[in-house]
FIDREN-799386 format. One record per residue (C-alpha): x negated, y, z negated. Coordinates in steps of 0.05 Angstrom, whole numbers, plus 32768, in hexadecimal, padded with zeros to 4 digits. Layout:
<nuvos>
    c1    c2    c3
     X     Y     Z
...
</nuvos>
This chain:
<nuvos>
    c1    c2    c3
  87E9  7BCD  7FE4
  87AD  7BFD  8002
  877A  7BD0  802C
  8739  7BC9  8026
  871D  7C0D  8026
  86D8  7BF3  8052
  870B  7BEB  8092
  8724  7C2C  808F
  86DA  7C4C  8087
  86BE  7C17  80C8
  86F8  7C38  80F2
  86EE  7C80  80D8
  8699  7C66  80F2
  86B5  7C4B  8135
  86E3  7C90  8147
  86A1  7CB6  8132
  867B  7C8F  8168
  86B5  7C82  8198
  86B2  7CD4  819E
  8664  7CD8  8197
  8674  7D13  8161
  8632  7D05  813A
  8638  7D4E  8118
  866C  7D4F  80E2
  8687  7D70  80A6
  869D  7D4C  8065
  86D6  7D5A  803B
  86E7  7D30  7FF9
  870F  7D2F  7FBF
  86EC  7D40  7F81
  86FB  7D07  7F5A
  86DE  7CB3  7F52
  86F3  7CA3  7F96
  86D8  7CDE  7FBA
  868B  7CD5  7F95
  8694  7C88  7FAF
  86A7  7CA0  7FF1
  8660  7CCD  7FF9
  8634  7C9C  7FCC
  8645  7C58  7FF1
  8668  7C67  8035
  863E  7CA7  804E
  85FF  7C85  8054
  861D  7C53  8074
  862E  7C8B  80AF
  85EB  7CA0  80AB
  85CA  7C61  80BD
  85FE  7C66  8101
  85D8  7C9F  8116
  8611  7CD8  80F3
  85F5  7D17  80D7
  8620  7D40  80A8
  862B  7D8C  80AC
  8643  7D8F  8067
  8658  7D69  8033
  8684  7D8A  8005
  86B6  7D88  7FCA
  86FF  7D9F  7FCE
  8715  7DC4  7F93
  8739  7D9F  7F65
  8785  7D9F  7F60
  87A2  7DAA  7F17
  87C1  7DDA  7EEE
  878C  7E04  7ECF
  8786  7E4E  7EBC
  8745  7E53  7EDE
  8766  7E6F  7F18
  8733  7E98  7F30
  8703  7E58  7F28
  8730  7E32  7F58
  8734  7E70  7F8A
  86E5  7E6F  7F94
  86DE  7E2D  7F99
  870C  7E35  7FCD
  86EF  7E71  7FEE
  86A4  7E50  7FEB
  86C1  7E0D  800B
  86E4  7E39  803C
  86AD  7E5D  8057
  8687  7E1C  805D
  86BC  7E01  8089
  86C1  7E3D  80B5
  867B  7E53  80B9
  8659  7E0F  80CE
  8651  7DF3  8118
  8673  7DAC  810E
  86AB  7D9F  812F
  86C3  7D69  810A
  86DA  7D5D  80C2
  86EB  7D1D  80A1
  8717  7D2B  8062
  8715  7CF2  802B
  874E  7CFF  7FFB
  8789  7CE6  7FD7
  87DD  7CF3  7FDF
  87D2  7D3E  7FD1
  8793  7D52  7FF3
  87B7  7D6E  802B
  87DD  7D9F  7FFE
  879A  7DB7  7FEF
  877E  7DBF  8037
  87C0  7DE7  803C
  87B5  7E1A  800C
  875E  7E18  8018
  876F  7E28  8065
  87A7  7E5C  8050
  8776  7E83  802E
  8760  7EB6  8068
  87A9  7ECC  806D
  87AB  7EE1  802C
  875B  7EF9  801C
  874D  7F19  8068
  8721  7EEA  8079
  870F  7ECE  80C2
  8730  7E90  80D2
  8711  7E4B  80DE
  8709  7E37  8124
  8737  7DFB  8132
  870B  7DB6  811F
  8721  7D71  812A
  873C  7D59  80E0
  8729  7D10  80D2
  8757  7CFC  8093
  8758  7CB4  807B
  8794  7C92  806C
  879F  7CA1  801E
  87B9  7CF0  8037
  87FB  7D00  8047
  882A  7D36  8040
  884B  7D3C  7FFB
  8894  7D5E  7FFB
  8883  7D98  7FDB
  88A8  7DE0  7FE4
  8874  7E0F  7FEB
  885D  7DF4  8030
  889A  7E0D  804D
  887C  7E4F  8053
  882F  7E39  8069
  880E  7E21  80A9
  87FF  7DE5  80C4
  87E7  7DF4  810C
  87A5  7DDD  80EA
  87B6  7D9D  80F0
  87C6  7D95  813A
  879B  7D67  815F
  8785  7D41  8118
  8774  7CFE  8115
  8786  7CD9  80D2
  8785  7C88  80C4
  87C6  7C67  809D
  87D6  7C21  808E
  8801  7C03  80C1
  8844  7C0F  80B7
  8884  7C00  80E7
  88C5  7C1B  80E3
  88F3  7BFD  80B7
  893D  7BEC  80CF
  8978  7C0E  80B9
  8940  7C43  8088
  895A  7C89  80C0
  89A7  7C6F  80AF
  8994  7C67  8061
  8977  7CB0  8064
  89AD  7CC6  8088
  89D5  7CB4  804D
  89B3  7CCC  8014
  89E2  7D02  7FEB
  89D4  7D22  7FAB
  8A14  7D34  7F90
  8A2C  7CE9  7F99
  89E5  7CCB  7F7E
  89E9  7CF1  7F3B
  89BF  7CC4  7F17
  8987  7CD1  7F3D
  8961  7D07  7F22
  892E  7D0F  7F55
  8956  7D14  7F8C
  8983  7D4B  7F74
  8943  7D73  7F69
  891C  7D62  7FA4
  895E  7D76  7FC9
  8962  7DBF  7FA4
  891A  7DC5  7FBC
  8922  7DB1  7FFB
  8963  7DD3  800A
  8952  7E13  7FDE
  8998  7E0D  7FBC
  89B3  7DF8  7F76
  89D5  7DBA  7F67
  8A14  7DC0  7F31
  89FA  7DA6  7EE9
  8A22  7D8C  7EAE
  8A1F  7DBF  7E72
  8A05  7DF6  7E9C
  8A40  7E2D  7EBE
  8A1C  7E61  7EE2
  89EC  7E45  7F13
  89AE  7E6F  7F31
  89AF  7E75  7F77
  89E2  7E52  7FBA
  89F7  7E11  7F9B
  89E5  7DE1  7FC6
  8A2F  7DBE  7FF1
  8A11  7D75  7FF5
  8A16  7D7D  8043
  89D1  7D8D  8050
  89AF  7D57  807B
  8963  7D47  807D
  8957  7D43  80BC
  8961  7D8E  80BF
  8926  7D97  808D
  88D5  7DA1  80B4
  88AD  7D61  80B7
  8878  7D8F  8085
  88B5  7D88  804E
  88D8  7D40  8057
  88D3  7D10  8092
  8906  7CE2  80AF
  88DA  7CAC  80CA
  88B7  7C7C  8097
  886F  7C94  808F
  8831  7C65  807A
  8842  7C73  8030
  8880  7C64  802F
  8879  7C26  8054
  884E  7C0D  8028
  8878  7C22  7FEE
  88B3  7BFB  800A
  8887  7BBB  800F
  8868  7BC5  7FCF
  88BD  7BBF  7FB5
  88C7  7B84  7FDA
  887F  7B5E  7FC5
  889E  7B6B  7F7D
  88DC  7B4F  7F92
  88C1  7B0C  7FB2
  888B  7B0A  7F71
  88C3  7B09  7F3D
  88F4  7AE2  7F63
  88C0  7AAF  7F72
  88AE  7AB2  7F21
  88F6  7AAB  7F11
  88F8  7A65  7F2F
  88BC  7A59  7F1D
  88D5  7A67  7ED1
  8913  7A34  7EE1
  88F1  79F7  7EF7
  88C6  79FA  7EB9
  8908  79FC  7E90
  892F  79CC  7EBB
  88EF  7995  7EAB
  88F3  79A0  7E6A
  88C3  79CF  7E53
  88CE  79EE  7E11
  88A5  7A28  7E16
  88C0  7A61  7DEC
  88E5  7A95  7E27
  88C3  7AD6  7E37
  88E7  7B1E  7E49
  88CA  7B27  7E95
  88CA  7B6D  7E82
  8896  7B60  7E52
  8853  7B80  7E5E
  882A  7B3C  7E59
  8862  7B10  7E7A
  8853  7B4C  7EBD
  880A  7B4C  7EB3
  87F7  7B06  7EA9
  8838  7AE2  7ED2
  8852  7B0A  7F04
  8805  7B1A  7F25
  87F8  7ACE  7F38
  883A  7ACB  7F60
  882E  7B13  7F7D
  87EC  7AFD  7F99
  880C  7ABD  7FBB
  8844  7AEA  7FD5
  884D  7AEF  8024
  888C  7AF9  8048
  88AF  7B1A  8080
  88C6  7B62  8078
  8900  7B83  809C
  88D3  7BA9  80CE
  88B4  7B63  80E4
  886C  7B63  80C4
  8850  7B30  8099
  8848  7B4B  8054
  880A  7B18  8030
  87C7  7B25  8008
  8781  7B0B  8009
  876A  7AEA  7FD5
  8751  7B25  7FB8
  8798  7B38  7FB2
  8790  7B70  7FE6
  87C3  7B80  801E
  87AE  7B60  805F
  87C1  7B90  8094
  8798  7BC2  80BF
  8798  7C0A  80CF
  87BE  7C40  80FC
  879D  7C75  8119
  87C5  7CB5  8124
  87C4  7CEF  8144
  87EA  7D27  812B
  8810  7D5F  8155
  8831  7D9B  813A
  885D  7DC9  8161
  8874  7E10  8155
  88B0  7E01  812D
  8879  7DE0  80F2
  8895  7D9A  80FF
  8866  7D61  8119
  885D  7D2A  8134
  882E  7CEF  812C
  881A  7CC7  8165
  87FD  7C83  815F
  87BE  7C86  818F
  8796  7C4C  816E
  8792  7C16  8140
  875E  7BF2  8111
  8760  7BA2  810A
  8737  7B7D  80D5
  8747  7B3C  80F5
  8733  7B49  8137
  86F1  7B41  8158
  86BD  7B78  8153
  86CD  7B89  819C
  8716  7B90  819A
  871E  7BA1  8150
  8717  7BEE  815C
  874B  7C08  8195
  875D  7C4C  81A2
  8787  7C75  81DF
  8760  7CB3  81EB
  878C  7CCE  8228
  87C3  7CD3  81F8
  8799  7CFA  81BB
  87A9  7D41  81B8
  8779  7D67  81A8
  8774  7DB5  817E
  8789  7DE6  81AC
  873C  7E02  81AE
  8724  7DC5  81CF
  873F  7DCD  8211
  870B  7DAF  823C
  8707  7D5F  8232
  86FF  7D3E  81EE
  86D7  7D6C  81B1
  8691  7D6B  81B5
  8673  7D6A  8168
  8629  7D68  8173
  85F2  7D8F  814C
  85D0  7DA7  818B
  85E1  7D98  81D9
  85C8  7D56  81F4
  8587  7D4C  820D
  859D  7D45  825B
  856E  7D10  827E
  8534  7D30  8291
  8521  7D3A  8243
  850F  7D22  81FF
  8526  7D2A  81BE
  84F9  7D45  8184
  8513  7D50  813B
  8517  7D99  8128
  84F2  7D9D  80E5
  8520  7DAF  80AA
  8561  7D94  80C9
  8583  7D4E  80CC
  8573  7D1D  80FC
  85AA  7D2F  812A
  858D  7D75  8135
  8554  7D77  816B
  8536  7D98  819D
  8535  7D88  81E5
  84E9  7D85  8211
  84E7  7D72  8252
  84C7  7D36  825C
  8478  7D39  826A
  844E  7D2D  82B1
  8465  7CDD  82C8
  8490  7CD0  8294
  84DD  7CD5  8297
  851F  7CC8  8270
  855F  7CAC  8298
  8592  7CB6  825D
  85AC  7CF1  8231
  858D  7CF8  81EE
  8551  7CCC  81FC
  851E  7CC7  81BD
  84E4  7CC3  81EA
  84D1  7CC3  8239
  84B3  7C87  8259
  8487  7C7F  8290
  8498  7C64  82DA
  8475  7C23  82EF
  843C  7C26  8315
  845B  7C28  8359
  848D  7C5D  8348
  8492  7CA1  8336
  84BA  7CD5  8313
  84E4  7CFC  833F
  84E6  7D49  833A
  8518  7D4E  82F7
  84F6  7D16  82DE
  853E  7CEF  82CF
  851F  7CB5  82FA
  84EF  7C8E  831E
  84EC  7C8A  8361
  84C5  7C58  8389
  8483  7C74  83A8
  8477  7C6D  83F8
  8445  7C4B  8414
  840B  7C73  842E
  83DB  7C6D  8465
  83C2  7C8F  84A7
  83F9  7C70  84D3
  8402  7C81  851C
  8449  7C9B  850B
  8433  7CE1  84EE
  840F  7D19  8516
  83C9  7D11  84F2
  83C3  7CCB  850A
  83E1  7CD0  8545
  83B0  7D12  854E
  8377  7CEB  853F
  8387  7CAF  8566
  838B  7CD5  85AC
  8345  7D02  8599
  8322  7CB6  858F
  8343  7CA4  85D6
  832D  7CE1  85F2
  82E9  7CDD  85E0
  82E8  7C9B  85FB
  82FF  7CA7  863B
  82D0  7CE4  863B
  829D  7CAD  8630
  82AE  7C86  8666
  82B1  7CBC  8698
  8264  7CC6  8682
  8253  7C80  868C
  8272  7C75  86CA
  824B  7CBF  86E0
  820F  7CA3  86CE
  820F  7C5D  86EC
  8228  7C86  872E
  81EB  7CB0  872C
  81C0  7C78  8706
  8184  7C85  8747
  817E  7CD3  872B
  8147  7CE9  870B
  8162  7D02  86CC
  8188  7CB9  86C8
  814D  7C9B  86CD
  8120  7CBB  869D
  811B  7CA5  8651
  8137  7C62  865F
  8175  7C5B  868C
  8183  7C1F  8656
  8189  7C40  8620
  81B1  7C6F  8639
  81EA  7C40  864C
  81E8  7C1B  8609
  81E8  7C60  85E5
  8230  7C73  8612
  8242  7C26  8602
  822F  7C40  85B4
  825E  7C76  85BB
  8292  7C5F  85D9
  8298  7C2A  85AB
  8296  7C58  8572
  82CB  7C7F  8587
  82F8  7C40  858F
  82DE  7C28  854E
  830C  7C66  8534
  8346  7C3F  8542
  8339  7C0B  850E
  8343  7C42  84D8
  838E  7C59  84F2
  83C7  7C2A  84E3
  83D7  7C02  849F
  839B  7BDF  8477
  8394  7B95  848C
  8361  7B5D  847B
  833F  7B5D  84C2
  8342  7BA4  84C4
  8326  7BB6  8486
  82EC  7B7F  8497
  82DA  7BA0  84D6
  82E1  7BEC  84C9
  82AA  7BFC  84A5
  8275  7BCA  84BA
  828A  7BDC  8501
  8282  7C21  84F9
  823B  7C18  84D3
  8222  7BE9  850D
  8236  7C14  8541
  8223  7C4F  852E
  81DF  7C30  851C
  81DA  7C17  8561
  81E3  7C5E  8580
  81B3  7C7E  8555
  817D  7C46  855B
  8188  7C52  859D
  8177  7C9B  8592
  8145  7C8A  8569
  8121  7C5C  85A7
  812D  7C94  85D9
  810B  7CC9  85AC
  80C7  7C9B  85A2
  80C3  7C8F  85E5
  80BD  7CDC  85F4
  808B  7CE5  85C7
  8069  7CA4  85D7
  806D  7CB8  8627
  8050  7D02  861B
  8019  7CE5  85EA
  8008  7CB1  8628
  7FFE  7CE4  865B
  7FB9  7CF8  8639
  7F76  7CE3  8658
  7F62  7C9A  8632
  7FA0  7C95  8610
  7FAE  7C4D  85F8
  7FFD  7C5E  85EA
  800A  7C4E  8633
  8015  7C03  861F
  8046  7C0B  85F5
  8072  7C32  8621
  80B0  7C0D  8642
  80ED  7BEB  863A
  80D2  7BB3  85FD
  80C9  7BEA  85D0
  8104  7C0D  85DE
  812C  7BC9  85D7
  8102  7BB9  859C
  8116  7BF8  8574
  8160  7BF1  8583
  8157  7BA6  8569
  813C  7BAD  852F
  8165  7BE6  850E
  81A9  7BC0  8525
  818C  7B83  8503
  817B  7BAC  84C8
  81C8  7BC5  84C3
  81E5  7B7F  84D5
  81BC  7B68  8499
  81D8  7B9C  846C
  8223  7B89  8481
  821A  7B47  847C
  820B  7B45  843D
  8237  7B73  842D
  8277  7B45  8455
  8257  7B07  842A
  825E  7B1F  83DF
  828E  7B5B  83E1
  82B3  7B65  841C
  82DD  7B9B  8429
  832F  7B81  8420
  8370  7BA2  8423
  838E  7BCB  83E6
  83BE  7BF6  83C4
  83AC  7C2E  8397
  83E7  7C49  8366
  83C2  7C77  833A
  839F  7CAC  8362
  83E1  7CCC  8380
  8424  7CD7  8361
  8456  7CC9  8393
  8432  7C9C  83C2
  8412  7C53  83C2
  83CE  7C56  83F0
  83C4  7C1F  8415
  837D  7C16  8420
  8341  7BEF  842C
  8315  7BE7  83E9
  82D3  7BE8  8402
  82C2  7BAA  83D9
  8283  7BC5  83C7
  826E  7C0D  83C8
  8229  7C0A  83C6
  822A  7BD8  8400
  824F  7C14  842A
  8223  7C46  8411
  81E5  7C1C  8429
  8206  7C12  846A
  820D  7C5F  8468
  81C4  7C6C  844F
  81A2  7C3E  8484
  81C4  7C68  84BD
  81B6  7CA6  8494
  816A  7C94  849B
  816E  7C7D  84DE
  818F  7CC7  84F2
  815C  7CF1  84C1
  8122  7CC4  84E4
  813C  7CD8  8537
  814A  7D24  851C
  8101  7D25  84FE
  80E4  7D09  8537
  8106  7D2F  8567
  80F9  7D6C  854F
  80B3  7D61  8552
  80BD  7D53  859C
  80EA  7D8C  85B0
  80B7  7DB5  85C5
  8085  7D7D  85F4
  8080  7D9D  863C
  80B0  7D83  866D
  80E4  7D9C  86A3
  8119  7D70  867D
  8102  7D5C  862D
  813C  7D2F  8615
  8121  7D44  85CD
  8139  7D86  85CA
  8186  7D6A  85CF
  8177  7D28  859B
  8165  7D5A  8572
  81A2  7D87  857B
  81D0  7D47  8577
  81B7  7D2B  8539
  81B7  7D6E  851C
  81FD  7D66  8522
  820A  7D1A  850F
  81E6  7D2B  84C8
  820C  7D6A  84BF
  8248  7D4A  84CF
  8233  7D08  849C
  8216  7D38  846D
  8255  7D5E  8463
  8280  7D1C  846A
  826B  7D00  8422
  8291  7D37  83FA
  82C1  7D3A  8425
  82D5  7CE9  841A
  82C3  7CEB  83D1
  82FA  7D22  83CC
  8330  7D15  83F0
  836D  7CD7  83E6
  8391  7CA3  8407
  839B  7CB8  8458
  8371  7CF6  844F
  832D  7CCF  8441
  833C  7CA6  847A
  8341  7CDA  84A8
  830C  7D03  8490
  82DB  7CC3  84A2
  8304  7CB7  84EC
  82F9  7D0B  84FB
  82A5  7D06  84E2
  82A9  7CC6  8509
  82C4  7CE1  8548
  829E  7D28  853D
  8256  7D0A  8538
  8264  7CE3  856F
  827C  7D12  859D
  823B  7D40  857C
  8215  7D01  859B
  823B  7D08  85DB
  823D  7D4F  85E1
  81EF  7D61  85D6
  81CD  7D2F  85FE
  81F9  7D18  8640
  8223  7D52  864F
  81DC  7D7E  865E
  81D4  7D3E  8689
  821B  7D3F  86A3
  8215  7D88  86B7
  81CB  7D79  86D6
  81EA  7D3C  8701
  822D  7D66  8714
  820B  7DAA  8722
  81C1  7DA3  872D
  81B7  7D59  8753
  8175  7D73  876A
  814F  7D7D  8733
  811A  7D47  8719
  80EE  7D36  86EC
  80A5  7D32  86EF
  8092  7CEB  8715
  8061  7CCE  86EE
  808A  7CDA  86B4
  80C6  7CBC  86CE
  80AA  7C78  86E6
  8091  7C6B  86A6
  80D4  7C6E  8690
  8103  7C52  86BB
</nuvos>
C-alpha cells in the first residue's frame, strides 16, 4: 500500500532546494532500509549540490540488557545533534522511530546536559506516533515547526462518530482495546476469574477525545488511512475472486474446490485480482495499483504544531504528485509553515557558511565539503552579479566594474570637449593669442614705413604673424569630439604651419648674417641678399613638410578611434595617428628646422647693430625647443583628453614664445620709441 519510495525522496530533494538549506544533518534507522536510504538516495542529494553535516545511526530499539550500550549510543548521537551547525535534519525511520527521538532528546533532562537548539525535523512518511503510555509524561515541543511527508490520506465519513462509539466494557472480545484503554485511561478494567483489581477500575465513560493527540488521535492519520484501504482492497480482491470462483463452476468446470483460507489459494489466487483491484472509497479517492502492484497515489506534506497543552496539530502546507508535470508536481504554502520558535526572522537558513554576497567568489575550504567555502572579493575588472558565484567574470570591453564590483557599468565617452573647464580654458587662451596676433599685425601694417618694420624683411614678418596666428587657430582643431576631417587636418596642419613660421625664422636669421657679412669691403654676399632668398628658404622647407604629410595622408592617414583598454571607466575617443613614425617625421623635420634658426642665431646674437633681430630668434627658439623638448614625455605619458591638451598648451606656449620674443620688443619700440632707426644702408638692403 506504501508508494514508490523514489517520490517521497524527489520531494524530500525539492523542499531541500525550495528552502536552499544545502547544510543538513542525517538521521536513519539502523536497519536494511536505513543502509538503502544512505547507499542509494544520499548521493543522489549530493549530486544536487547538498552537503551533509552528519550522517548518523539511531540506536536501535529492542529489548536488550545492554542498557548502558543503548544509553551511549544515545548520548554520542545526542551530542552530535546538538553540537553541529546544521539546521536541518531529515529523519529516515519506521512506525517507532519517533518513540526513539523522544527518549534520545529527553536525555538532557535526565543526564544535565545542555539542550539542543530547536532544528527543523524533516521525517518521511513511514514515522508516526505509536500509542504508547510513557509519552504521556515527555516532551514534544521538539517537534513544533517539523516538516514530515505521508501518503495522502482524506478523512473518512462517519470514522469521528465510529470513535465516538468505541466502549470496552461492551466490546469484550476485543482484547486490544480493553488494554489500550487501561493504558490510555490509567484505570483497570473488571476481568473474569480475577476479584481484587489493582488500581481505579476504569467506568466505561471515558471518551477519547479527552486523551492528548501524543497518546490517541481522533482524526484519521496517514497510517490509518492506508490501513482502512488496505481492508477494503482485500474486500474487493476476494469478492471479485468469489465470482470469479462461481462462473468457473456455473460452466462446468470440475476443478476440485479450494479453502480461500488456504495459504496457496491467498498467495497464488487472491494476488492477480488484488493487482487488478480499483474502486471508489468512502472518502472519494480512487483506490488502484500500477502494474507493479504498487499504490498509485502521491504525497502530503505536513507541518506539525504543538501547543502547550502537548496536543498538535498537523497542517497540510504541500503536496507531492507523481503524475504531474515536473513544474507543478512539487507545491508547497510557505506563508502558512510554522516554523521552531528559534527561527523568528523569515524562513531557517541551513547553510555551512554565509553566502558569498555579489561582489565575491567562492573558493572551497580544504578539508571540508563542497558546501563549505570561503568568500574573496572579486579581483581588479572582474565582478560577480549573484550570491554564491563560483568565479567572477570580466566586463566587456566598453564597460567597467563599478566600485563593489556587483556590476558593470557602461564607460563614458572621453575627449577634450568644450563643455568642461580644461577645454573651454584652452579654447579662449588659443582665441586670445590670436587676437593678440592680430592686434600685432594690424600695429605693424599701421607703422609698416618705420624703420624697425622695415628692416629684416617687412615680408617675412607678416607671413611669420600670418604663421602664428594660424597656429594658434590650428588649436581649435584639437578641442571637440574626434572626426574624420578633423583628425585629417590636425596634425598635418599643425606640422605645416608651424614649419612655415620657423622657415620663416629660419630666412630672417640668414639674412642677418648674410647682410652683416655683405657690409665688408669686396664682399660677394651682397647678391644674394633680398627678397628671392628669403622666399626661397620659406619655399623649400614648406615643400619639404608638405612632402612628408603627404605621404603620410596617402598610406596611413590619421582616422577617428576609440581606445577601451588604457582607462578603466572611460572610452577615449581619439585620432589614431595612422602612422607614428609618419608624425614623428613631421615632428623631427620641424625639430631640425628649430635646432638649425637657434644655432644660427646664436651665432648672430652678438653682430653690431642698434637693433640685431638675432638676439630675440635666439631667445624665441630657445623657448619653442624647450617647450617641444619637454612636450615628448609629456604626450608619451599622459591618456585620452590629457595628451591632447598637453599638445594644444606646447602648441599655444611655443607660439606665443614666438610671439612674445621677437614682436613685442618691436611692439614696445613702435608704441614707445617711434623715433629710433636703424642704420640706412642696412635697412635698404632689407626692405
Amino acid at each position: 500500500m506504501f508508494p514508490q519510495g523514489i517520490h517521497q525522496y524527489n520531494g524530500i530533494l525539492h523542499l531541500l532546494l525550495h528552502f536552499r538549506w544545502t547544510w543538513i544533518g542525517v538521521l536513519y534507522l539502523d536497519d536494511d532500509n536505513g543502509e538503502r536510504f544512505v547507499q542509494n538516495v544520499l548521493p543522489s542529494f549530493s549530486q544536487s549540490d547538498i552537503c551533509f553535516d552528519f550522517i548518523q545511526r539511531l540506536p536501535k530499539q529492542g529489548f536488550s540488557n545492554a542498557i548502558e550500550t543503548l544509553v551511549e549510543d544515545g548520548i554520542k548521537t545526542y551530542k552530535i545533534i546538538s553540537r553541529n551547525t546544521s539546521n536541518v535534519l531529515v529523519i529516515h525511520g519506521e512506525l517507532q522511530t519517533m518513540s526513539v527521538l523522544i527518549l534520545l532528546l529527553g536525555m538532557p533532562e535526565y543526564l544535565g546536559m545542555d539542550k539542543s537548539k530547536g532544528k527543523v525535523w524533516i521525517l518521511t512518511a513511514q514515522m508516526d506516533f505509536v500509542s504508547y503510555s510513557f509519552k504521556k509524561t515527555h516532551d514534544i515541543d521538539f517537534i513544533h515547526g517539523a516538516i514530515s511527508f505521508a501518503v495522502h490520506s482524506k478523512d473518512v465519513l462517519g470514522f469521528h462518530t465510529f470513535l465516538q462509539t468505541r466502549n470496552p466494557t461492551v466490546e469484550k472480545e476485543d482484547d486490544f482495546l480493553q488494554i489500550f484503554w487501561e493504558h490510555a485511561f490509567d484505570c483497570s478494567l473488571p476481568k473474569p476469574n480475577i476479584d481484587n483489581m489493582s488500581g481505579r477500575p476504569c467506568t466505561g465513560k471515558e471518551k477519547l477525545e479527552s486523551l492528548p493527540g501524543t497518546l490517541f488521535e481522533m482524526k484519521m492519520t496517514a497510517h490509518s488511512y492506508n490501513i482502512y484501504n488496505a481492508v477494503h482492497a482485500v474486500a474487493h480482491a476476494v469478492h471479485f475472486m468469489s465470482l470469479s470462483q462461481s462462473r468457473q463452476r456455473q460452466i462446468g468446470k470440475n476443478e476440485p474446490q479450494k479453502n480461500l483460507l488456504n495459504q496457496d489459494s491467498w498467495q497464488f489466487r487472491l494476488h492477480p485480482f488484488l493487482r487488478k483491484v480499483s474502486f471508489n472509497n468512502n472518502a472519494g479517492d480512487i483506490i488502484s495499483f500500477n502494474q507493479n502492484g504498487e499504490q498509485i497515489v502521491g504525497f502530503d506534506i505536513i507541518n506539525w504544531v504543538t501547543f502547550p497543552n502537548q496536543s498538535f496539530h498537523r497542517v497540510k502546507v504541500g503536496m507531492i504528485d507523481p503524475h504531474a508535470s515536473s513544474k507543478s508536481a512539487f507545491l508547497i504554502d510557505d506563508g502558512h509553515i510554522v516554523w521552531p520558535v528559534r527561527f523568528t526572522q523569515g524562513y531557517p537558513i541551513s547553510l555551512c557558511n554565509d553566502n558569498c554576497q555579489e561582489g565575491y567568489s567562492k573558493r572551497k575550504k580544504e578539508g571540508k565539503p563542497f558546501c563549505c567555502y570561503d568568500c574573496f572579493p572579486c579581483p581588479e575588472g572582474k565582478v560577480s552579479n549573484h550570491k554564491d558565484a563560483d568565479t567572477c567574470y570580466p566586463c566587456l570591453i566598453n564597460q567597467y566594474p563599478n566600485p563593489q564590483r556587483r556590476l558593470c557599468v557602461p564607460k563614458t565617452f572621453s575627449f577634450l570637449s568644450l563643455k568642461e573647464h580644461l577645454g573651454v580654458s584652452l579654447a579662449v587662451l588659443a582665441l586670445f593669442f590670436s587676437f593678440l596676433t592680430i592686434l600685432v599685425l594690424w600695429l605693424f601694417i599701421k607703422h609698416r614705413d618705420l624703420a624697425i618694420v622695415k628692416a629684416n624683411n617687412r615680408s617675412l614678418t607678416y607671413l611669420l604673424l600670418i604663421s602664428l596666428l594660424l597656429s594658434f587657430i590650428c588649436a581649435l582643431l584639437f578641442i571637440g569630439p574626434p572626426e574624420k576631417i578633423t583628425c585629417l587636418l590636425r596634425q598635418t596642419a599643425f606640422g605645416i604651419i608651424f614649419s612655415l613660421a620657423v622657415s620663416c625664422i629660419l630666412a630672417k636669421t640668414i639674412i642677418v648674417v648674410l647682410a652683416f657679412m655683405a657690409t665688408k669691403p669686396g664682399s660677394k654676399i651682397r647678391k644674394w641678399l633680398g627678397k628671392r632668398l628669403a622666399y626661397s628658404i620659406v619655399l623649400s622647407c614648406l615643400l619639404i613638410q608638405i612632402m612628408i604629410c603627404t605621404t603620410w595622408l596617402t598610406t596611413a592617414p590619421p582616422y577617428p578611434d576609440a581606445d577601451v583598454y588604457s582607462l578603466n571607466t572611460e572610452v577615449i575617443l581619439e585620432c589614431n595617428e595612422g602612422s607614428s613614425t609618419m608624425f614623428y617625421c613631421v615632428l623631427g623635420f620641424m625639430g631640425f628646422l628649430a635646432i638649425v634658426s637657434f644655432t644660427v642665431a646664436f651665432l648672430a646674437r652678438k653682430l653690431p647693430d642698434s637693433f640685431n633681430e638675432a638676439k630675440f630668434i635666439t631667445f624665441s627658439m630657445l623657448v619653442f625647443c624647450s617647450v617641444w623638448l619637454s612636450f615628448i614625455p609629456s604626450y608619451l605619458s599622459t591618456k585620452g583628453k590629457y595628451m591632447v591638451a598637453v599638445e594644444i598648451f606646447s602648441i599655444l606656449t611655443s607660439s606665443f614664445g614666438l610671439l612674445g620674443c621677437i614682436f613685442f620688443p618691436k611692439c614696445y619700440i613702435i608704441l614707445m620709441k617711434p623715433d629710433r632707426k636703424i642704420g640706412t644702408s642696412l635697412t635698404r638692403r632689407n626692405q
